[in-house]
C-alpha positions as CSV (number, residue, x, y, z in Angstrom):
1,X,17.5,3.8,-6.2
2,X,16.1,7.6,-6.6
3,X,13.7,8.0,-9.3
4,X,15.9,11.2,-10.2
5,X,18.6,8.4,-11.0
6,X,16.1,5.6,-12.3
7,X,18.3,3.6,-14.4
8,X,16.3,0.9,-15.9
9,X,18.8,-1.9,-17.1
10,X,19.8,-1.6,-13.3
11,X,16.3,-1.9,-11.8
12,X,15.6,-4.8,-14.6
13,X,18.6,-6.8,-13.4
14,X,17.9,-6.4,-9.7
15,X,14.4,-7.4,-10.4
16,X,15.6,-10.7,-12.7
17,X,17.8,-11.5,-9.8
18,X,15.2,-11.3,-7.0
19,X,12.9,-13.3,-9.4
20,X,15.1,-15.7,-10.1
21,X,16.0,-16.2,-6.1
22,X,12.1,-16.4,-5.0
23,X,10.7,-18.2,-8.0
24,X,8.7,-21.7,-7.1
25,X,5.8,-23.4,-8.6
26,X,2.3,-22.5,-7.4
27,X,-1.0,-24.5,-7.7
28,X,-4.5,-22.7,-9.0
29,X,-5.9,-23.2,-5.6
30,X,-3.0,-21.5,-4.1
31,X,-2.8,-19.0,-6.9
32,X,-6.9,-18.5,-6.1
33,X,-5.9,-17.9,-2.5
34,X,-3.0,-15.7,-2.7
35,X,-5.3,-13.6,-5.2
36,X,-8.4,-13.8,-2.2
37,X,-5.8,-12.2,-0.3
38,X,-4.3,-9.6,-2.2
39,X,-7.4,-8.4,-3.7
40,X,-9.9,-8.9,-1.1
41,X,-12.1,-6.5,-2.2
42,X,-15.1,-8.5,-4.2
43,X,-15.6,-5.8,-7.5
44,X,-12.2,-4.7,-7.7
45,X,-11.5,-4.5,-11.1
46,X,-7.5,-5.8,-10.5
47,X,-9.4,-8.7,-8.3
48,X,-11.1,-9.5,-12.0
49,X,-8.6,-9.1,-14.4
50,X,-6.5,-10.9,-11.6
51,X,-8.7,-14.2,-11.5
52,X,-9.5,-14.3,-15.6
53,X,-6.0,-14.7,-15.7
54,X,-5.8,-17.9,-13.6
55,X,-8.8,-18.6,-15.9
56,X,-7.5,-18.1,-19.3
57,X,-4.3,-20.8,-18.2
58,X,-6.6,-23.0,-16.1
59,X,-5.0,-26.7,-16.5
60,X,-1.9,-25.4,-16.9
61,X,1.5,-24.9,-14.9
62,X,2.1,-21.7,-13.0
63,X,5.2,-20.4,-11.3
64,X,5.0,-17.2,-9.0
65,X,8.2,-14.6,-7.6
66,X,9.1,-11.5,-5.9
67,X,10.9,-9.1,-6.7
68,X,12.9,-6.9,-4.5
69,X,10.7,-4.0,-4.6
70,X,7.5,-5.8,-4.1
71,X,6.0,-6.5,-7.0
72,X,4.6,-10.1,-7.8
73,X,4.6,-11.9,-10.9
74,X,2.8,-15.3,-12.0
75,X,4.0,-17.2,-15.2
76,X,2.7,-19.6,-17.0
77,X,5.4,-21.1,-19.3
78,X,3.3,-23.5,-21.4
79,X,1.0,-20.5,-22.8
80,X,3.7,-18.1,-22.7
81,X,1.6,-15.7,-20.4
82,X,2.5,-13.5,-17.0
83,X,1.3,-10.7,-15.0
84,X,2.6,-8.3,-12.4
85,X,1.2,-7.1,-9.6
86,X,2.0,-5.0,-6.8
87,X,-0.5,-4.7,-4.0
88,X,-2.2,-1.8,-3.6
89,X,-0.8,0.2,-6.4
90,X,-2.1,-2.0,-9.6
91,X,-1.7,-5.2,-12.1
92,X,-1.1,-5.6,-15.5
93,X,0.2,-8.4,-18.1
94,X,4.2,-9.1,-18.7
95,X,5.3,-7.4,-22.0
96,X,7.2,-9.8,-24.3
97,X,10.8,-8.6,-22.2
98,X,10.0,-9.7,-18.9
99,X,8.1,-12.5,-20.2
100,X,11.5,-14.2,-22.3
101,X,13.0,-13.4,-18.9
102,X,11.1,-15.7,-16.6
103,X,11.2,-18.3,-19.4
104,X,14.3,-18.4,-19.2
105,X,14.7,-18.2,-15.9
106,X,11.9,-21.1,-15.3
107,X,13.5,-23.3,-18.2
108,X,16.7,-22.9,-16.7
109,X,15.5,-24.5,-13.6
């Protein structure tokens, strides 16, 4: 997809779909090492705001996709909390659309 033609319901369904495809429950230790390796860079303020995530949910359930145009996303259903990332480009939290999507999605399971 151009971004002349960006059409966003279209992107937000082809992203649901890949999510929905690569979506699996993840462990804190693995969610500590996949952050160790996507952020590798000790001070990187992504790398924080990355691992106070994993902190804010700690006991909890997570649940990590892909999309098809490489971003990442972690969910926690049971504190109704998710964040994107894409390596390299940047990280933030999932806004109350995507996050009714993955709990559906994860629910659905």
């Amino acid at each position: 997809m151009t971004p002349e033609n960006l059409n966003m319901e279209e992107l937000t369904d082809a992203r649901r779909k890949a999510i929905a495809a690569s979506i699996r429950p993840i462990g804190a230790d693995e969610l500590k090492k996949l952050g160790e390796q996507i952020f590798p860079m000790a001070g990187d303020p992504w790398r924080e705001r990355y691992f106070e995530f994993i902190e804010q949910t700690a006991g909890a359930s997570f649940h990590h996709g892909t999309t098809h145009d490489g971003i990442q996303v972690v969910y926690c259903n049971a504190k109704g909390k998710g964040a994107w990332f894409k390596p390299g480009v940047g990280m933030g939290p999932l806004q109350p659309k995507g996050l009714a999507i993955l709990k559906q999605i994860v629910e659905g399971r």
